[in-house]
Structure formats: structure tokens, C-alpha cells
C-alpha positions in Angstrom: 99.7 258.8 14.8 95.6 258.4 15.2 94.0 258.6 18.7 92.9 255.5 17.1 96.3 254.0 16.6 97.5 254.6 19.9 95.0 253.4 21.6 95.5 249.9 19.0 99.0 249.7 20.0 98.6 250.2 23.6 96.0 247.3 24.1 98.1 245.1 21.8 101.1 245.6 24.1 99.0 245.9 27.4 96.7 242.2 27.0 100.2 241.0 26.8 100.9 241.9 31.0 99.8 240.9 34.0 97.2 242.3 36.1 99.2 243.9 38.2 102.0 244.7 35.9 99.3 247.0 34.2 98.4 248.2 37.7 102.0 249.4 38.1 102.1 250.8 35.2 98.6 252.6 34.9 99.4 254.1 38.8 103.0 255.1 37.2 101.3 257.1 34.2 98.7 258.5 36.7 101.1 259.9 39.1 104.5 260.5 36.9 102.9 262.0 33.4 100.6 264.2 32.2 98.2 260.7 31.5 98.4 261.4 27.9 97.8 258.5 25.6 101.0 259.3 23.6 103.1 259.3 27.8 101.2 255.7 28.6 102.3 254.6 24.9 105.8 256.4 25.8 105.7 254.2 28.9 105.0 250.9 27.5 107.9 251.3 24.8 110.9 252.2 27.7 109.2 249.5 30.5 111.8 247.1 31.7 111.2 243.3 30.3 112.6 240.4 32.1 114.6 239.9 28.9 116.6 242.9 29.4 116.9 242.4 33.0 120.1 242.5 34.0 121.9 240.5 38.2 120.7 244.0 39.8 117.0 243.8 38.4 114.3 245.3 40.3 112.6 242.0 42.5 111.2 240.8 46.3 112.1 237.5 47.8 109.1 235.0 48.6 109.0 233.4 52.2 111.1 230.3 50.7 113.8 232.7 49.4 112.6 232.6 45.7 113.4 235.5 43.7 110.7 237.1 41.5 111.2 240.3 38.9 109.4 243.6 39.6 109.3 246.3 37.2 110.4 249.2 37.8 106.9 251.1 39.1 105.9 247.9 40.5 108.8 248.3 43.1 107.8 251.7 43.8 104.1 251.0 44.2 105.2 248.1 46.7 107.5 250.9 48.3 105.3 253.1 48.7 102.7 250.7 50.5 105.1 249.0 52.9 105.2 253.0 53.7 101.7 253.2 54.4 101.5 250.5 56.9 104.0 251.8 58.5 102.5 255.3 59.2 99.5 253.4 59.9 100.9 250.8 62.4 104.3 252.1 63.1 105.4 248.3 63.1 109.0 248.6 61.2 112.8 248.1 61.9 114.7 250.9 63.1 117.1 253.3 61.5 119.8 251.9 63.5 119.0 248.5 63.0 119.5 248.7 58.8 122.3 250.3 59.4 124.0 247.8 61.2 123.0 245.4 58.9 124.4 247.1 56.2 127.5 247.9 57.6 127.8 243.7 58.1 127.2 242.6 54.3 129.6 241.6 52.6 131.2 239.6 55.6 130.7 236.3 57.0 128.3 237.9 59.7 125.5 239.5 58.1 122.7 238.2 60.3 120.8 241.2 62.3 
């Protein structure tokens, strides 16, 4: 295939995301490939689509509880900052803390 036609089919499929699905996904071909048109075309044909998205889907939880899908490099891009502001602030919950939490799902008392 054409430089030409990649670079067709890849803003066909990209005007079709949201801004920061693309962010994800640009930060993902940055940082995982060798930024190749045919890898970010690679990319976009393997990404995870809430259609395929299966109970265990990548997502966060909103302050009221609300679940919302993440791709995929999106989770790993909000992983990785959460990390950030943790080396930056060292505000965080402790080792031993998530593991007692752990240890309690999946029985009546899961509360920290």
C-alpha cells in the first residue's frame, strides 16, 4: 500500500475517535513502535472497541460510581500519570493497605 493510502485510511479511522482516544493512542505508537505509519495503521486495526468489550474491559469509575470504558493505552497513559503524582507528591495508599483490601473482596467486608 501507498504512503498515500495509509495515511487515507488512518485519518478515515482516526476522525472517527475522541480527542483523547487519539492521545492514547498517538502516545502508545510513540513509545511502543518504531512510529511507522504502517505500526499506527497496525494499531488502529487491533485497538479494542467498546463493541468487543467484554465484563473485564479496561475502565475508571466517576465520583458517582459510573463506569466508563478505557482503551487499552488509555489505561496505561492514566497509570502511568497517577505514577507521576505520586513521585511528585508522595500522596498515595500504602502497600499494606491494598493488600488488605484485597485480601477482603469477595466477602461481605471489603471496606478499607
Amino acid at each position: 500500500m501507498s504512503p498515500i493510502n495509509h495515511r487515507q485510511k488512518i485519518a478515515s479511522h482516526v476522525q472517527k475517535l475522541d480527542g483523547e482516544h487519539v492521545k492514547a493512542l498517538v502516545l502508545d505508537w510513540l513509545t511502543v513502535t518504531d512510529a511507522s505509519l504502517q505500526d499506527f495503521e497496525r494499531l488502529l486495526s487491533t485497538e479494542w472497541t467498546p463493541a468487543e468489550s467484554e465484563p473485564e474491559a479496561y475502565g475508571e469509575l466517576d465520583q458517582t460510581l459510573n463506569f466508563h470504558p478505557l482503551t487499552e493505552p488509555q489505561m496505561i497513559h492514566k497509570s502511568l500519570e497517577v505514577l507521576e503524582e505520586y513521585r511528585l507528591t508522595g500522596n498515595g495508599i500504602s502497600h499494606a493497605q491494598v493488600l488488605e483490601w484485597a485480601d477482603k473482596l469477595g466477602t461481605d467486608n471489603v471496606n478499607p
